[in-house]
Every structure is written in C-alpha cells, then in structure tokens.
C-alpha positions in Angstrom: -14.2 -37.4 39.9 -11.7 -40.3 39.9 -8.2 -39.8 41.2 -4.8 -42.1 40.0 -1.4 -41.8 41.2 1.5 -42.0 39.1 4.8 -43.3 39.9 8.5 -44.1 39.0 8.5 -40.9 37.0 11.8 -39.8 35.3 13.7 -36.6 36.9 13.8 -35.1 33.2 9.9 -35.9 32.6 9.0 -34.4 36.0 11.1 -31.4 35.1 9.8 -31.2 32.0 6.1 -31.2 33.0 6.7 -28.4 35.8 8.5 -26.2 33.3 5.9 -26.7 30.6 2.9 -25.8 33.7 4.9 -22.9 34.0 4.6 -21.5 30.6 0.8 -22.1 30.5 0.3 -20.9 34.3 -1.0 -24.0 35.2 -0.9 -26.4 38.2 1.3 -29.7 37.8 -1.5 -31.4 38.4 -3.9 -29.1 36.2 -0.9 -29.5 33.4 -0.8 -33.4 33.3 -4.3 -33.7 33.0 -4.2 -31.1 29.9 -1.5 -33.4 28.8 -3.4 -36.6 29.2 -6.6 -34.9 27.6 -4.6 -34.0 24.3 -3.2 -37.9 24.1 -6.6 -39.4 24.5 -9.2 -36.8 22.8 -7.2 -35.2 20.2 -8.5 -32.0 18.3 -10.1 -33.2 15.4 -8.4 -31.6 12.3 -10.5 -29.3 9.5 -9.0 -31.6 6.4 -10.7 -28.3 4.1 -8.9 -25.7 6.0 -5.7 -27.9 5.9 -6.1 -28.5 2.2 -6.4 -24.7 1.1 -3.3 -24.1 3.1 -1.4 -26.4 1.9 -2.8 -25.4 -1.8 -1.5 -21.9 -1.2 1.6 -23.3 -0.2 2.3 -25.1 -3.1 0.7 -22.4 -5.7 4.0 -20.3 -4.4 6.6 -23.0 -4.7 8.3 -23.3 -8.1 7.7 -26.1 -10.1 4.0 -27.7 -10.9 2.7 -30.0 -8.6 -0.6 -30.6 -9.7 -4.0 -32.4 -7.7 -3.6 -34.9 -10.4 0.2 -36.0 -9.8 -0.6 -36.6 -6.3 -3.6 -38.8 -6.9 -1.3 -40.8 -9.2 2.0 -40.9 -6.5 -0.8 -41.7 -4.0 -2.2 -44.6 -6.2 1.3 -46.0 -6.9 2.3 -46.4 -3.1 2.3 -49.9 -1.9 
C-alpha cells in the first residue's frame, strides 16, 4: 500500500474533513481516503433509473413538457 503526505492544508479544510469523519465514524485518515475515492472513481449513475424519476417528476408538474420538446431545445442548443 502506497503512503503520501499532504501539506499546507487550510484550518477551515482540516476542520471540515474532521467534522465530516465524525458524522460517518470514520478515521481522518480513513475519511480522506473515502474523499479521494469519490473524486477519482465516481459512482457510475443508472441514466434509466434517473430518467423514470425525473419522468415522474415532470408527469406531476403543471404544464406539458413533452420527450419531444426536449429533443427539439436539446437540438437547438449551440
């Protein structure tokens, strides 16, 4: 396992970072490396799952937004 050090860090970060361990029960150390996990390998998102929520979403807002409006704003953006 490779080790780095980091330095120079802002008072507010550093607080930030210890506070936020807290809340998960994490180590500082065990907390930035959850951080720096997130940043580099990012969840990959279920775009069908997102889509059906958003769908619901919009089925209960007034109005009619339709599949076919957005495919025309989207093909009219430069």
């Amino acid at each position: 396992m490779k080790t780095i050090t980091l330095k120079n860090i802002p008072s507010p970060l550093h607080s930030a970072l210890k506070q936020r361990a807290r809340q998960h029960g994490r180590s500082l150390n065990k907390e930035a490396l959850a951080c720096l996990e997130m940043a580099v390998s990012p969840t990959p998102v279920d775009t069908d799952a997102m889509l059906h929520d958003i769908r619901a979403h919009r089925a209960g807002m007034p109005g009619r937004m339709s599949d076919r409006l957005i495919e025309m704003a989207n093909a009219n953006r430069p």
